[in-house]
Biotite code that builds the C-alpha atoms (Angstrom):
import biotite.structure as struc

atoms = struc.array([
    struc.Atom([61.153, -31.752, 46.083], chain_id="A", res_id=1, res_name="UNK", atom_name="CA", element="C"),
    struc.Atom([62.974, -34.270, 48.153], chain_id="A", res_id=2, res_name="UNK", atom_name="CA", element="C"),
    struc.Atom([61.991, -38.312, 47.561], chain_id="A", res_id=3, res_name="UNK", atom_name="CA", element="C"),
    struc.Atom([61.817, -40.376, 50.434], chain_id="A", res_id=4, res_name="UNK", atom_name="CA", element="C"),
    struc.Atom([62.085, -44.299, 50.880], chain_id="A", res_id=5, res_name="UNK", atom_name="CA", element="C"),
    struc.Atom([59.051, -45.824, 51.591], chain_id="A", res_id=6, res_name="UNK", atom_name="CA", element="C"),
    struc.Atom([60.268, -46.795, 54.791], chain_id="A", res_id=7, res_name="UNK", atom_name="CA", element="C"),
    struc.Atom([60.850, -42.964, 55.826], chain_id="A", res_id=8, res_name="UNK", atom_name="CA", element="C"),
    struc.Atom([57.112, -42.671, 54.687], chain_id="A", res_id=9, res_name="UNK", atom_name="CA", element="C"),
    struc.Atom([55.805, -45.382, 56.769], chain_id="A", res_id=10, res_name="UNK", atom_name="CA", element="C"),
    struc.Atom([57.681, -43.994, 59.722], chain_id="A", res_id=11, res_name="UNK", atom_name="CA", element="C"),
    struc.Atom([56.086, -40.457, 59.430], chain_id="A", res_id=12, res_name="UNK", atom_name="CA", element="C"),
    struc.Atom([53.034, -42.422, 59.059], chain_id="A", res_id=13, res_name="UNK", atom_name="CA", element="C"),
    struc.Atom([53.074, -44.277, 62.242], chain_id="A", res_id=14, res_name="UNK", atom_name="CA", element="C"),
    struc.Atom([54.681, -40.633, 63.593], chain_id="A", res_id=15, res_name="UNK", atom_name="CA", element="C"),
    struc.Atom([51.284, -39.009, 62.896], chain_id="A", res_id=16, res_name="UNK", atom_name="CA", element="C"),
    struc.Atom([49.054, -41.733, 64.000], chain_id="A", res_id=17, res_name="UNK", atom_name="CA", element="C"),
    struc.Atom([50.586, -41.590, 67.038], chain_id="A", res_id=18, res_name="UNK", atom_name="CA", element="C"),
    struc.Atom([50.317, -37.560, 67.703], chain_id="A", res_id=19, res_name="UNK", atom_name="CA", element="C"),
    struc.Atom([46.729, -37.749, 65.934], chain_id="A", res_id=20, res_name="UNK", atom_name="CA", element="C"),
    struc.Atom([45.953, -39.758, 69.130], chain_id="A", res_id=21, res_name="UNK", atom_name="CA", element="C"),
    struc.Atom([47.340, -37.555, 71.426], chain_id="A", res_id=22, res_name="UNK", atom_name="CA", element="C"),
    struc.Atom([45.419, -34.658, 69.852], chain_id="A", res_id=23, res_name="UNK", atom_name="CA", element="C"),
    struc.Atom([42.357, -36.839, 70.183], chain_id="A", res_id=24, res_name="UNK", atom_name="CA", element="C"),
    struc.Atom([42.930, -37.002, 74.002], chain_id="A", res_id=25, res_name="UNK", atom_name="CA", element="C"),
    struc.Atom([43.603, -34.025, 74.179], chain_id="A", res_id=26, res_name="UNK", atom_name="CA", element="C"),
    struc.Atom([40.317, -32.721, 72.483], chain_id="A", res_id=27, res_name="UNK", atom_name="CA", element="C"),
    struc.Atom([42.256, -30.192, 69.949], chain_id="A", res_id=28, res_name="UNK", atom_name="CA", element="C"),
    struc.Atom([40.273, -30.616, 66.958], chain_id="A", res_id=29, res_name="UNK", atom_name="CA", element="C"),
    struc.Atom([42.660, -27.918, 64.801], chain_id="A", res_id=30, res_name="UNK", atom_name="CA", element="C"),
    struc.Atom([45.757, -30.487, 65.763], chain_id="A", res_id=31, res_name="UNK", atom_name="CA", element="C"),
    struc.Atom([43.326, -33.689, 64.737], chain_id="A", res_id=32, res_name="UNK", atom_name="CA", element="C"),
    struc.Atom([42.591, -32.309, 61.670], chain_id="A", res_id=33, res_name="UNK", atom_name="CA", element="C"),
    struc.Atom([45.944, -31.448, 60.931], chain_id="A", res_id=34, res_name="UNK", atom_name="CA", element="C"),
    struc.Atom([47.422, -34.852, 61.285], chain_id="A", res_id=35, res_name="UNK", atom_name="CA", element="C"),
    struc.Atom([44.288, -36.343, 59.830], chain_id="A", res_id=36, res_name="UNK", atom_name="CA", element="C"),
    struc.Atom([45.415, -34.563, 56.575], chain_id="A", res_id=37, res_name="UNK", atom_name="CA", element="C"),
    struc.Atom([48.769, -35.962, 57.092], chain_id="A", res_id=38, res_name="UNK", atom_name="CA", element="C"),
    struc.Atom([47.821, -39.155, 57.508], chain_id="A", res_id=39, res_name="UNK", atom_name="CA", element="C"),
    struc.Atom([46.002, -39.166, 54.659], chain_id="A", res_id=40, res_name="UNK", atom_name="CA", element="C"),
    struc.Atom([48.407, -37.781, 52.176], chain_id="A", res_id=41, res_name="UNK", atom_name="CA", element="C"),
    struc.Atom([51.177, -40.249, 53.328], chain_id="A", res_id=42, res_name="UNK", atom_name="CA", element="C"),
    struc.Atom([48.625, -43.154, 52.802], chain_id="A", res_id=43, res_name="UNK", atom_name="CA", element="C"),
    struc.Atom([48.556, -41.742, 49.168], chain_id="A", res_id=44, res_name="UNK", atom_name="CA", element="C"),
    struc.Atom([51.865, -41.859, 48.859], chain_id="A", res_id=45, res_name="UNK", atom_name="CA", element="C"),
    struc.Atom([52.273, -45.212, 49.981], chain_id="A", res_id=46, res_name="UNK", atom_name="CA", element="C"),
    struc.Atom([49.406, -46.440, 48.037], chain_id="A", res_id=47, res_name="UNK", atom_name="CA", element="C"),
    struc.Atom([47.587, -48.022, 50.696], chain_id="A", res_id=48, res_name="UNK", atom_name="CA", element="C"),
    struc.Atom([43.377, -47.118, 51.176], chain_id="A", res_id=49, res_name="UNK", atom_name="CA", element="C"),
    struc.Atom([42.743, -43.910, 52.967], chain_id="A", res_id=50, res_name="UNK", atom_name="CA", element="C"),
    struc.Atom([41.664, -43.653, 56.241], chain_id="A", res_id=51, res_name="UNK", atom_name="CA", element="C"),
    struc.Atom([37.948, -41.871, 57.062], chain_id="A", res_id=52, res_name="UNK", atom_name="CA", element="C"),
    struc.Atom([37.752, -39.422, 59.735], chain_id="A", res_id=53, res_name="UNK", atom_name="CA", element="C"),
    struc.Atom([34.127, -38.716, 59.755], chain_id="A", res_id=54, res_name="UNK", atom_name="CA", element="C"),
    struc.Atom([34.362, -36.875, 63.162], chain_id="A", res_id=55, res_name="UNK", atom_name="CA", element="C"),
    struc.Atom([36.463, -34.063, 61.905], chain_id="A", res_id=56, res_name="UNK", atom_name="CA", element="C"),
    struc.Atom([34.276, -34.161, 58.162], chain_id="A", res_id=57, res_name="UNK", atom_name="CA", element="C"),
    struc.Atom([37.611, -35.684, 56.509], chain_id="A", res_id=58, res_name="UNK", atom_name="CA", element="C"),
])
């Protein structure tokens, strides 16, 4: 399993917000829900509160 710095994390982070919204323009749910997950697992990672996607039942 490969460790990365938490500034690697908060990168991919900010990487996935970023195509979540594009996905959300978009109207691909499968994509928004995909990132969503992402999202959330970096936020884990990172310790910070998760973020509530109520539209896609996340």
């Amino acid at each position: 399993m490969t460790v990365y710095s938490k500034g690697q994390i908060w990168g991919a982070l900010r990487k996935a917000w970023k195509a979540y919204k594009i996905a959300k323009v978009q109207n691909d749910t499968s994509r928004m829900k995909e990132y969503a997950t992402r999202i959330r697992t970096l936020q884990t990672q990172l310790g910070v509160p998760q973020a509530n996607f109520p539209n896609l039942g996340i």
